[in-house]
C-alpha angles and dihedrals in degrees: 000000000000121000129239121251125230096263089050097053098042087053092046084064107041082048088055093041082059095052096058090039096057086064099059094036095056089047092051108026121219110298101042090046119088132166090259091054090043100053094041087055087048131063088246126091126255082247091046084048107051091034095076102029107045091211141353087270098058088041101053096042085049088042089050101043094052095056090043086056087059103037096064098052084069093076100053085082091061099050092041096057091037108123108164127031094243089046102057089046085061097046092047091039087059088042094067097052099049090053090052095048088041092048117006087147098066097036079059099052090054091058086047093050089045095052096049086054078070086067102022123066091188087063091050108083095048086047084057095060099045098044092057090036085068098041090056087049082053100047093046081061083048099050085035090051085039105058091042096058099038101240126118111241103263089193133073118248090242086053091048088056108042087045097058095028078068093049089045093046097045099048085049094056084051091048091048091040080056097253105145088187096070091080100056092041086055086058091055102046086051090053093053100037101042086073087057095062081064087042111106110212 
């Protein structure tokens, strides 16, 4: 079996620091989280912890990114096995919701994230990959959805985005306030906008 090199190693662990990070920092949210908080909360040391992220701020964008990267691979599954326009809607639109009830927290840390770019230029550029990262997740369900029904896409990727990242955050905030209802009613709002991505204006 071959052996790791350094930088492999040094990236497992910082791999492993961010999973049990990503605990403490979805319970807490950005601001009320620090080094000392996440690793009290870990099974790694305050020294561990800041070896290998400099500061709070290096430590939650690797942390999110790294979930991000894996979040949007789960719907690749659903695209793959769509047959039939109204039926991908439905997958994707399951998908969703599972992914809100499974992992609400860290759905919730990326708005936050997102939010504090607003303030802090230093948050911006990572923002900015993710944020692209998961348009590009969006518009692989549009051209999928597209070429199954027949009809060219009439809205921009960035539109298509911004139109269904509403819908997801909303019905996050619903599932987080205690209103079961939200994801239903997220369901439903997927099923009657996803035509309007094919709707020329």
């Amino acid at each position: 079996m071959p052996r790791a090199n350094p930088i492999d190693k040094h990236d497992l662990r910082r791999r492993a620091l961010a999973d049990s990070a990503l605990r403490t920092l979805g319970e807490l949210g950005y601001a009320r989280s620090s080094l000392r908080e996440i690793a009290n909360n870990s099974e790694f040391s305050h020294g561990v912890v800041h070896y290998y992220f400099h500061d709070k701020l290096q430590l939650i964008v690797y942390c999110v990114m790294q979930y991000k990267q894996t979040c949007v691979t789960r719907y690749d599954g659903v695209i793959a096995d769509a047959t039939t326009p109204d039926g991908l809607v439905a997958a994707f639109a399951d998908k969703l919701v599972e992914t809100i009830v499974d992992e609400a927290p860290m759905h919730r840390l990326w708005y936050d994230l997102r939010s504090q770019s607003m303030f802090e230029e230093s948050l911006r550029e990572a923002v900015g990959q993710i944020d692209r990262l998961l348009e590009e997740m969006i518009w692989h369900v549009v051209t999928r959805y597209s070429a199954l029904a027949g009809v060219a896409p009439a809205m921009s990727p960035n539109t298509a985005y911004g139109m269904l990242d509403g819908l997801f955050q909303q019905a996050l905030l619903g599932y987080l306030s205690g209103r079961a209802e939200a994801l239903d009613a997220l369901r439903e709002q997927v099923r009657r906008v996803m035509p309007l991505v094919l709707a020329a204006v």
